[in-house]
C-alpha positions, -999 to 999 in steps of 0.1 A, spaced: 327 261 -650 358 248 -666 373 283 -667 377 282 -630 404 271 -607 408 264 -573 442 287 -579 424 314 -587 410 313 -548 441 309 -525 425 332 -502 388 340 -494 368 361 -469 359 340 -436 341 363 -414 346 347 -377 374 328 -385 351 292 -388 369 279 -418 403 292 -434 409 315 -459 436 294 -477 420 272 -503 452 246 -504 439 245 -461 408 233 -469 421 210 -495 443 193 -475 415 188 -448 394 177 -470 420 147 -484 429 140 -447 391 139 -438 384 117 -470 412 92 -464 402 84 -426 363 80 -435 375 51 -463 395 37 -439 362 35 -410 341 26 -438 348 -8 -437 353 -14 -402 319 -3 -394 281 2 -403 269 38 -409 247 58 -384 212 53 -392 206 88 -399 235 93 -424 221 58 -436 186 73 -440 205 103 -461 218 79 -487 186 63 -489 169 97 -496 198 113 -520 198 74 -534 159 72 -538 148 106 -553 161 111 -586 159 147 -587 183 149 -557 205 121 -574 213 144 -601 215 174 -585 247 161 -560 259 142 -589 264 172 -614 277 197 -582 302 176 -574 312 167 -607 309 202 -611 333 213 -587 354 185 -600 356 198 -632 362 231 -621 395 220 -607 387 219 -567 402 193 -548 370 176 -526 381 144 -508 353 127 -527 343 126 -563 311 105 -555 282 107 -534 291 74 -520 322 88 -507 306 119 -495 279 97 -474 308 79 -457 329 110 -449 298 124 -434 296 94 -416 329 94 -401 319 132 -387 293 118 -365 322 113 -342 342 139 -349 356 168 -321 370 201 -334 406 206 -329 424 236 -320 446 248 -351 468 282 -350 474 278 -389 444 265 -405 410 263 -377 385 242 -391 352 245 -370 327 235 -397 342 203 -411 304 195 -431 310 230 -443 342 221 -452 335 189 -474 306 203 -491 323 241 -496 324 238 -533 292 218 -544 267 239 -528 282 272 -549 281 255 -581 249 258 -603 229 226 -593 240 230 -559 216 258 -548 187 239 -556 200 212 -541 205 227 -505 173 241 -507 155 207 -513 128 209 -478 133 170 -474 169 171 -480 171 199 -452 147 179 -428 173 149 -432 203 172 -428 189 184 -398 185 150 -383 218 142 -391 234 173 -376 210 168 -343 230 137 -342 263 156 -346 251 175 -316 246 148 -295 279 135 -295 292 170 -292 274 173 -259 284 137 -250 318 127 -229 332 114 -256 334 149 -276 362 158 -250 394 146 -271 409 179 -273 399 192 -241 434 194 -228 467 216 -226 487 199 -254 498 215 -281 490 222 -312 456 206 -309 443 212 -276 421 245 -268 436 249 -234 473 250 -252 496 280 -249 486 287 -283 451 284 -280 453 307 -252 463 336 -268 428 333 -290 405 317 -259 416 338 -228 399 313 -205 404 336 -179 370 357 -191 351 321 -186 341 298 -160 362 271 -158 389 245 -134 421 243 -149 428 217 -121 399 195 -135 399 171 -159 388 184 -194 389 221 -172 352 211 -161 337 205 -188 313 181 -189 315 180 -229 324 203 -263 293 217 -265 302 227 -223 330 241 -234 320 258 -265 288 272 -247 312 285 -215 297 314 -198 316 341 -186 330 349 -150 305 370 -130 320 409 -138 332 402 -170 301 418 -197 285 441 -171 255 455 -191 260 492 -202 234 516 -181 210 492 -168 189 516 -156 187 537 -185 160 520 -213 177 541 -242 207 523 -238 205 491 -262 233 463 -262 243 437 -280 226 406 -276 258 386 -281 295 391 -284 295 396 -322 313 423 -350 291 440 -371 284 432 -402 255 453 -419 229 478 -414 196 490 -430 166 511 -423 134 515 -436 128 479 -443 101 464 -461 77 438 -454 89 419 -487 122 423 -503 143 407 -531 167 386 -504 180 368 -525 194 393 -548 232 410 -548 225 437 -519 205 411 -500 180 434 -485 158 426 -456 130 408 -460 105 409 -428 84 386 -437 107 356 -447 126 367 -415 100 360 -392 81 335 -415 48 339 -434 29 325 -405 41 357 -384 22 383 -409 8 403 -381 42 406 -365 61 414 -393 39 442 -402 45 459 -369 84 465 -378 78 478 -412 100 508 -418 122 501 -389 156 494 -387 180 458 -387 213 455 -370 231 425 -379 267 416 -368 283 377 -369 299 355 -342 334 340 -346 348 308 -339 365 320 -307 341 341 -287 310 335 -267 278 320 -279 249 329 -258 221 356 -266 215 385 -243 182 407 -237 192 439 -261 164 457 -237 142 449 -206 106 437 -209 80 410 -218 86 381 -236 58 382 -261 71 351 -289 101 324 -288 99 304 -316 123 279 -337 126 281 -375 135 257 -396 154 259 -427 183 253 -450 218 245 -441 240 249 -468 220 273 -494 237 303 -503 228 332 -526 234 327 -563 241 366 -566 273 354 -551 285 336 -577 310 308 -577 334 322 -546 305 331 -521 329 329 -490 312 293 -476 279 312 -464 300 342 -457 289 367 -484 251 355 -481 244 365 -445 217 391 -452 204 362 -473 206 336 -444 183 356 -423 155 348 -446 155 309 -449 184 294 -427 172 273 -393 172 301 -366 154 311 -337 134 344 -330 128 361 -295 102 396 -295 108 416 -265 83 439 -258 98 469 -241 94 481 -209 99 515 -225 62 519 -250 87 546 -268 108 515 -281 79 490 -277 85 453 -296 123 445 -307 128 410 -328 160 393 -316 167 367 -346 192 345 -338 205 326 -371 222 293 -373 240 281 -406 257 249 -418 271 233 -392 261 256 -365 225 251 -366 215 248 -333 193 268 -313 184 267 -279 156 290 -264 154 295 -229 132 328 -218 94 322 -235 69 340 -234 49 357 -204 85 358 -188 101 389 -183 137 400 -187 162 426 -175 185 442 -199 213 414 -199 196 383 -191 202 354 -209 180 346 -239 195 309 -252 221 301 -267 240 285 -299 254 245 -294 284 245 -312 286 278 -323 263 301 -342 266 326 -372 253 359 -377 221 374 -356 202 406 -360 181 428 -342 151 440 -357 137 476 -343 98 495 -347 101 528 -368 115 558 -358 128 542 -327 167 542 -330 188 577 -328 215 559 -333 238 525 -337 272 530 -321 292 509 -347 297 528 -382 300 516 -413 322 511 -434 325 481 -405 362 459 -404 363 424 -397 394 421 -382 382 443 -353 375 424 -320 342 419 -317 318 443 -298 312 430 -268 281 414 -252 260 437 -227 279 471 -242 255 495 -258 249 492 -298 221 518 -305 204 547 -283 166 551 -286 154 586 -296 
């Protein structure tokens, strides 16, 4: 690993523009980050949960010396972490249990976790590491803490109009267009009641009308997302984990949804990722009957070996995610039998894990109603079709990232 150098990766593909590209960025961060949590260290105790973390990494030997060696690792390897031991890790993680996102026109960091632990979870220990079930139960538990301040009053520091940190800044602006969303820019915090508030705004009524209502062979886009990848004919099991990442039903819907799985065999995936600046709630691609809303859990910070060392932060392994990251998964079957069952998957990674259902089953939807929603964020989704249903998706690959998103509620696929 000693051949490498942070040099070597001044810039790297972010899709969604949740961490920067510039290494030296996240560096920087990561020293700022680091010096802070030493200073709150001693002043004081830990959050149980991050508490209960070091007692898990500190207890379990396996997981001892699998952090030790990624960091020192990445050390090694000439990447500049904030930390070079897991004590220091636990206590910057600590100090992010009260941390609020700040607007940045040069270098937006949305995923600070994602952030700190960027280069250990890429080096050769690290993906079994961050595939560990208990670790990943504990790392849930501490980012269900996260959440809770997030959705707290006290998340609201940079709620405000001043620049450069504020997301109701000039700057900020440009990026936001609050405009689109409800909001009061007479209120305090805009009317928000907390960050996740704000980072869960909905749109003003008129804004995403849904493309041909009335027409069932018209499908749209469950969220306000850029595509990233599609592939037909998939198969019940697949190699997800190797360099193409194919889809793998069965991991995507989990082994104890066999019978379900089987029923899209052959069929088609469309999968397109969220960025840092856009909406995060899930739309009904079609109308009809919720027939299963369930929550999966799973890893937080694995990514794809086939990667190798400069993965992109979770970037390059979103085919990969959709088979063992925590995410939610909505069926809808169709008003239309022609279409019949479509599997909304709705993915959350790292720091943006969480995922909130709201229409279960027995209820039914239009096109365009609200599905649930991603607190703080969200990362990739995909929707998941029968065979021989789709004529059709309306983006094309080769697909851009630097395109602006395609919009919630407008049509993504026809139906033959």
């Amino acid at each position: 690993m000693s051949s490498h150098s942070s040099v070597s990766f001044t810039e790297r593909r972010r899709l969604g523009g949740w961490l920067p590209r510039k290494e030296p960025e996240l560096a920087a961060f990561r020293k700022d980050l680091a010096a802070k949590a030493r200073r709150r260290a001693g002043q004081a105790p830990r959050v149980s949960v991050v508490e209960e973390l070091a007692t898990l990494i500190g207890n379990d030997p396996v997981l001892r010396m699998d952090l030790t060696r990624a960091i020192n690792d990445a050390v090694t390897a000439g990447y500049e972490l904030g930390y070079s031991t897991i004590d220091e890790l636990i206590d910057i993680v600590d100090y992010l249990m009260t941390y609020a996102p700040r607007f940045s026109e040069a270098s937006l960091i949305h995923c600070p976790l994602n952030a700190v632990l960027d280069w250990p979870m890429c080096m050769p220990s690290g993906y079994a590491l961050f595939r560990d079930p208990a670790l990943n139960a504990q790392l849930k538990r501490v980012l269900d803490v996260w959440c809770g301040f997030l959705s707290g009053p006290h998340s609201r520091t940079h709620l405000n109009t001043s620049s450069p940190d504020g997301w109701f800044s000039p700057e900020a602006q440009k990026q936001l267009g609050m405009s689109q969303f409800i909001c009061d820019p007479d209120a305090p915090y805009w009317g928000f009641a907390s960050w996740n508030s704000f980072f869960t705004r909905q749109f003003r009524p008129g804004e995403r009308p849904v493309a041909e209502p009335d027409d069932n062979k018209v499908i749209v886009s469950a969220c306000e997302a850029s595509p990233y990848n599609i592939q037909h004919d998939v198969k019940l099991h697949d190699q997800f984990w190797i360099k193409s990442q194919p889809y793998s039903l069965q991991e995507m819907f989990t082994t104890s949804q066999h019978a379900l799985a089987k029923q899209f065999v052959g069929g088609s995936v469309y999968q397109a990722f969220l960025s840092a600046f856009n909406y995060h709630r899930w739309h009904a691609p079609v109308g009809g009957k919720i027939v299963k809303a369930y929550h999966v859990d799973g890893s937080y910070y694995s990514n794809a070996e086939s990667e190798g060392v400069d993965p992109g932060g979770l970037n390059d392994s979103q085919g990969y995610t959709t088979a063992i990251a925590a995410r939610a998964v909505i069926v809808i079957d169709c008003d239309d039998p022609r279409i019949g069952l479509v599997g909304c998957i709705f993915v959350g990674m790292a720091d943006v894990s969480s995922c909130v259902i709201e229409a279960l089953p027995g209820q039914r939807v239009a096109k365009g109603d609200e599905l649930g929603y991603f607190q703080y964020g969200g990362s990739t989704y995909c929707l998941v079709f029968q065979p021989a249903v789709v004529q059709s998706f309306m983006p094309h690959p080769p697909f851009d990232d630097a395109k602006p998103p395609l919009h919630v509620n407008a049509c993504v696929a026809k139906a033959r």
